[in-house]
PLY file of the C-alpha trace (Angstrom):
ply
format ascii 1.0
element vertex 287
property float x
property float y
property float z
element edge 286
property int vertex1
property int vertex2
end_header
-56.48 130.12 -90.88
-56.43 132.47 -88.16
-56.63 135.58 -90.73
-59.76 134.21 -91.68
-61.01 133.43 -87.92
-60.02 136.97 -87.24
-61.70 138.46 -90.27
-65.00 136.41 -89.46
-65.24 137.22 -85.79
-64.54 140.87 -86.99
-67.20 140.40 -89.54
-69.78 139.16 -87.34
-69.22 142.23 -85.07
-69.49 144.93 -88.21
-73.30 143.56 -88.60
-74.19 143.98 -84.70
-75.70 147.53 -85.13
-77.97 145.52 -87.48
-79.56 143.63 -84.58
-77.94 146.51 -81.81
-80.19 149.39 -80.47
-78.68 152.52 -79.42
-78.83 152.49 -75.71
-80.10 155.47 -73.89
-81.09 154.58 -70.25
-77.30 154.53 -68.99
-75.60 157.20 -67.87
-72.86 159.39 -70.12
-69.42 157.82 -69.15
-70.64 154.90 -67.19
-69.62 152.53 -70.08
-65.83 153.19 -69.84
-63.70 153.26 -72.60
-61.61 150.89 -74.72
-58.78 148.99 -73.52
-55.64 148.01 -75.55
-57.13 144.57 -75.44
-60.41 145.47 -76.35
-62.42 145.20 -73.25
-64.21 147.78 -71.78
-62.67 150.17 -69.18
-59.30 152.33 -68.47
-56.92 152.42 -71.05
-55.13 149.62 -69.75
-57.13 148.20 -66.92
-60.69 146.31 -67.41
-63.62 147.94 -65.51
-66.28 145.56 -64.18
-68.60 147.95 -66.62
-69.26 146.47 -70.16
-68.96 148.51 -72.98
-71.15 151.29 -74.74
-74.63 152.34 -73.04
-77.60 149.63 -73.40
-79.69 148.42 -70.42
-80.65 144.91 -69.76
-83.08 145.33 -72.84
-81.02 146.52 -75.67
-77.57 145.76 -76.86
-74.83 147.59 -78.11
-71.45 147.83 -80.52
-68.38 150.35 -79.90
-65.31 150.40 -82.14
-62.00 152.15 -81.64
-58.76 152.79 -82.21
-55.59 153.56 -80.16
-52.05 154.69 -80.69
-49.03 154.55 -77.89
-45.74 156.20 -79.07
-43.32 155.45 -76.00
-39.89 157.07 -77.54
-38.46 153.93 -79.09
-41.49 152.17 -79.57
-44.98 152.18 -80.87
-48.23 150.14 -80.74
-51.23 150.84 -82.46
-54.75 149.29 -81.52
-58.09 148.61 -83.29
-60.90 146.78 -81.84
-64.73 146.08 -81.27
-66.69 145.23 -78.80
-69.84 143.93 -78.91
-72.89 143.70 -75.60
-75.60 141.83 -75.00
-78.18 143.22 -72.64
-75.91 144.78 -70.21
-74.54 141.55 -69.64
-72.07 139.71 -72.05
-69.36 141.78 -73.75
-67.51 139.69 -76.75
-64.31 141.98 -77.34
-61.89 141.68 -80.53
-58.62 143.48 -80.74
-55.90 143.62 -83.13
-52.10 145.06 -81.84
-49.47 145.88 -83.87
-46.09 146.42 -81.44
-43.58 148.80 -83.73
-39.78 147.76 -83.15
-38.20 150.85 -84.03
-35.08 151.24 -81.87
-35.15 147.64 -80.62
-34.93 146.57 -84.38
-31.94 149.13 -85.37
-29.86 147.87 -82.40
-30.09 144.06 -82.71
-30.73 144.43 -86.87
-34.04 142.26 -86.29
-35.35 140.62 -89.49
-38.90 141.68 -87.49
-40.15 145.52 -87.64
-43.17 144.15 -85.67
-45.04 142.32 -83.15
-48.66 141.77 -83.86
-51.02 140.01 -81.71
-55.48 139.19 -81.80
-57.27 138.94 -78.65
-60.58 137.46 -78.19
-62.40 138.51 -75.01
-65.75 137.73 -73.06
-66.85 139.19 -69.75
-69.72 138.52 -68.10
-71.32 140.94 -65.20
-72.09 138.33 -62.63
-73.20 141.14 -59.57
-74.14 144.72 -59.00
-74.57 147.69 -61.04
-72.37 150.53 -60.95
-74.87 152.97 -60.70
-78.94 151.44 -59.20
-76.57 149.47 -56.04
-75.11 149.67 -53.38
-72.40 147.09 -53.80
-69.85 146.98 -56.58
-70.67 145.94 -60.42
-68.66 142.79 -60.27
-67.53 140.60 -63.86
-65.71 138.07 -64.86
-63.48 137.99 -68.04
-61.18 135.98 -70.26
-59.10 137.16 -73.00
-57.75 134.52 -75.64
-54.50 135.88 -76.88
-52.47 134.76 -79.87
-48.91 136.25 -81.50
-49.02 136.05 -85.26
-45.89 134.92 -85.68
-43.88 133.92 -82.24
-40.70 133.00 -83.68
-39.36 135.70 -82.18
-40.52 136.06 -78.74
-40.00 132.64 -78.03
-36.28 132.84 -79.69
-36.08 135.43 -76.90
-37.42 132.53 -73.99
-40.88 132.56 -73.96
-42.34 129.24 -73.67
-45.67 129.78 -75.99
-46.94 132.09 -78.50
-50.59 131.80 -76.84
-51.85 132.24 -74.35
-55.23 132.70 -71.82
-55.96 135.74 -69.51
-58.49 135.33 -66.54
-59.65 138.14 -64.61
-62.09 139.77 -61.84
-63.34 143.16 -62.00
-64.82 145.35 -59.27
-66.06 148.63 -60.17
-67.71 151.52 -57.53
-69.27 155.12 -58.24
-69.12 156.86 -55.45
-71.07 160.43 -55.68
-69.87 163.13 -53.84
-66.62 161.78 -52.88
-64.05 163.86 -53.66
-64.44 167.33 -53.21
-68.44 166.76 -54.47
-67.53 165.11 -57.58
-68.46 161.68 -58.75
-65.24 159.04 -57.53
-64.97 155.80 -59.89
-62.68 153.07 -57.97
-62.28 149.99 -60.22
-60.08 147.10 -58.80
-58.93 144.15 -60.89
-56.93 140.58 -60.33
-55.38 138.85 -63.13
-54.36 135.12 -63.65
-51.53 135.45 -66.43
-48.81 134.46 -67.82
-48.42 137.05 -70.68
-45.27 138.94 -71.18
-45.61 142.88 -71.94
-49.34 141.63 -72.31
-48.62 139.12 -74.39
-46.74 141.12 -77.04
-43.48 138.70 -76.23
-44.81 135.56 -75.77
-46.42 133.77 -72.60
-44.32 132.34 -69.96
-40.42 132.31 -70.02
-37.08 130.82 -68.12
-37.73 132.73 -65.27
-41.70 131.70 -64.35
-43.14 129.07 -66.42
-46.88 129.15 -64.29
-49.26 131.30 -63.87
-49.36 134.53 -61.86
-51.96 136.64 -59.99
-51.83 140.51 -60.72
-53.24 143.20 -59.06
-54.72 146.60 -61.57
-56.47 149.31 -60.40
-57.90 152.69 -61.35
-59.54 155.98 -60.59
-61.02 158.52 -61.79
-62.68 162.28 -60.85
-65.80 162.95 -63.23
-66.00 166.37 -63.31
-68.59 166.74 -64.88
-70.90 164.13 -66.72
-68.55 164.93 -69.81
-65.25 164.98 -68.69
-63.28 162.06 -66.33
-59.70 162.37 -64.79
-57.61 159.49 -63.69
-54.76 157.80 -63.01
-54.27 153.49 -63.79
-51.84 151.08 -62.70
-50.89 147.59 -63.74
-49.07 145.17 -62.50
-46.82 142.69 -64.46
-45.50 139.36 -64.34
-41.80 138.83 -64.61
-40.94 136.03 -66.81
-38.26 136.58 -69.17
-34.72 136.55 -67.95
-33.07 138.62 -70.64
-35.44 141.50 -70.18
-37.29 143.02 -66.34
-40.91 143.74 -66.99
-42.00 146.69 -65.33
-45.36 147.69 -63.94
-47.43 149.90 -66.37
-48.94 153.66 -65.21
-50.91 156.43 -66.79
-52.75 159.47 -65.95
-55.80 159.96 -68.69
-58.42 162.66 -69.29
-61.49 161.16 -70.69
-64.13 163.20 -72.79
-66.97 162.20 -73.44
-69.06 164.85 -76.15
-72.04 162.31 -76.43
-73.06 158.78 -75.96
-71.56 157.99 -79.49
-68.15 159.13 -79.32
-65.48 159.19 -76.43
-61.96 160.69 -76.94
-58.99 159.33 -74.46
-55.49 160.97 -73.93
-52.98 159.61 -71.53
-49.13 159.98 -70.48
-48.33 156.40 -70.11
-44.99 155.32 -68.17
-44.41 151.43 -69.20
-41.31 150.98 -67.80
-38.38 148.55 -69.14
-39.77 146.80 -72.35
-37.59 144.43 -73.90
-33.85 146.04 -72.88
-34.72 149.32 -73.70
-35.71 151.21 -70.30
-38.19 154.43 -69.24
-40.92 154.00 -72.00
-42.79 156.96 -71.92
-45.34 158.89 -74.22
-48.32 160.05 -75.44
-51.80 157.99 -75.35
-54.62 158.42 -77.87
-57.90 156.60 -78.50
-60.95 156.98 -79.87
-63.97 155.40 -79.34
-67.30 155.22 -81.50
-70.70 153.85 -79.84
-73.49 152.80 -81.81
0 1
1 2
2 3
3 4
4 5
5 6
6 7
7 8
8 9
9 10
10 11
11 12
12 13
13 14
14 15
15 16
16 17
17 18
18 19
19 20
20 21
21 22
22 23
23 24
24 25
25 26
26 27
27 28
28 29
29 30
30 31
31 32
32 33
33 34
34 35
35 36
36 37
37 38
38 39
39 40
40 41
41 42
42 43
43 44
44 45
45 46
46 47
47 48
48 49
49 50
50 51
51 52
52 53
53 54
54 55
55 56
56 57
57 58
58 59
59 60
60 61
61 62
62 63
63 64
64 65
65 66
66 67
67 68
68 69
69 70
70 71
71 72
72 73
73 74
74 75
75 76
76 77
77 78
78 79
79 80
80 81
81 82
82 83
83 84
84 85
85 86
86 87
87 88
88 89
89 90
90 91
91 92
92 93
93 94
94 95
95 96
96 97
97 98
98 99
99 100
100 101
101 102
102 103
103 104
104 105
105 106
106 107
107 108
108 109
109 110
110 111
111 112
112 113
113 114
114 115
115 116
116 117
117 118
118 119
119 120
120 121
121 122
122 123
123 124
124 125
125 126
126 127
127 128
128 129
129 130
130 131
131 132
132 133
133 134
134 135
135 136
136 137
137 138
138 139
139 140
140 141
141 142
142 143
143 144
144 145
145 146
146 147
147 148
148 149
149 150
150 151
151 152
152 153
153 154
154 155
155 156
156 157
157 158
158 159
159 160
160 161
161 162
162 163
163 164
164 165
165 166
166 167
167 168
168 169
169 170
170 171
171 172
172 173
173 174
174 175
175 176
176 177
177 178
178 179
179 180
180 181
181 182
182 183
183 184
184 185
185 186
186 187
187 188
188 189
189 190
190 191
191 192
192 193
193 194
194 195
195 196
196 197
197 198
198 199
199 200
200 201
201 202
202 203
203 204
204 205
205 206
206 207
207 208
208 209
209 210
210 211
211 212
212 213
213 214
214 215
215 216
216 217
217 218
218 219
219 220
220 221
221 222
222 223
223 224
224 225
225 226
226 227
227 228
228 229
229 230
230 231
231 232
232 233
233 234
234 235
235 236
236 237
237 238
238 239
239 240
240 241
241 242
242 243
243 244
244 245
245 246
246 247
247 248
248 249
249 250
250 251
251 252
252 253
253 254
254 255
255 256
256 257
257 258
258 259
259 260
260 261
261 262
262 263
263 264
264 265
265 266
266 267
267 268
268 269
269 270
270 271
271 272
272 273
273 274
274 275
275 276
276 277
277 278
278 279
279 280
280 281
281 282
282 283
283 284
284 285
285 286
């Protein structure tokens, strides 16, 4: 049932360009790029900014795909993301979370975590570029395991869970050194562990918590964005400390229809195994 809920959502988002038009009036870069939930923004943090480029009269479709290799583990990403009138973003993303070392030391039955997320988020204020106050939205990301058995073997309390969150997102021109200055700041309501990858809630925290994530970034030039990302986590589980996430990323951004992302991420202590570090890559296609 949910392979066919998945496949249907996904489905429903492959026939958007039908009904999509190719935006043109917003600026290159302004849409972000793809999360590893699907939303739009950072890498890892949601922007206020929806995803792709059409104004308030056209809609748009991105897909994309992302790979993290952290040393002992790797996750790989796909997604779409769908907007309506610079307005509503729906968001669909599928993880896959690779064991590897984690699997040869405990001799797992599991060589993977996988996990959907649904997402909508909703610009409720602002406009990144035409005012002067922040773009402001509102999001919610419905996230579900595939098969929990083992995260909540481990002590998480659910193998679903719901993500709440508030975006605020500033371009400042001729802020640093002359260059364009994107500030994005976002609060979470969560109880995901590792983002949801082991399960929601545990034996440490049961409830909710608030989060803080923020990024920034240095176009410079209308093709090319540096910047660095932060996230902070919950800690739930007692047999494992969750540590905050980091990355520094260099965005390009060759046209409107195609965005290419590299990072050095730093996630910290996942699951036991500690100073997660590696290569980001993810590419985005806009239609």
């Amino acid at each position: 049932m949910k392979r066919v809920r998945m496949l249907g959502f996904a489905s429903l988002l492959a026939c958007a360009p039908l009904v999509a038009q190719a935006g043109e009036g917003r600026l290159l870069a302004t849409g972000g790029v793809s999360t590893i939930e699907g939303s739009g923004g950072g890498g890892i943090v949601p922007w206020a900014t929806l995803s792709g480029y059409g104004t308030r009269d056209e809609n748009g479709i991105v897909a994309f795909a992302t790979h993290v290799d952290s040393g002992d583990y790797r996750l790989d990403v796909q997604g779409a993301a769908f907007t309506v009138r610079d307005r509503v973003e729906f968001s669909v993303a599928r993880q896959r979370f690779d064991l590897g070392t984690l699997q040869d030391r405990l001799g797992l039955p599991w060589n993977a975590l996988g996990q959907d997320i649904f997402g909508i988020k909703v610009r409720v204020a602002g406009d990144l570029v035409y005012t002067r106050m922040p773009q402001i939205s509102v999001g919610v990301q419905r996230k579900r395991l595939r098969d929990g058995t083992l995260p909540t073997a481990l002590g998480a309390h659910a193998d679903t869970g719901t993500d709440v969150y508030l975006s605020a997102t500033t371009l400042l021109l001729d802020a640093a050194g002359g260059y364009q200055l994107l500030l994005n700041g976002t609060l979470r309501s969560t109880k995901a562990n590792q983002g949801g990858l082991l399960g929601f809630g545990g034996d440490r925290k049961a409830g909710r918590s608030v989060v803080f994530e923020g990024s920034a970034a240095v176009l410079l030039d209308p093709a090319l964005a540096i910047g660095v990302e932060y996230r902070q986590k919950p800690d739930n589980l007692g047999f494992a400390h969750e540590d905050d996430w980091r990355d520094v990323f260099v965005a390009w951004f060759p046209s409107k229809h195609v965005s290419l992302t590299v990072a050095w991420a730093d996630l910290g202590s996942i699951a036991t195994l500690k100073d997660q570090r590696g290569p980001y890559a993810s590419l985005q296609v806009a239609f």
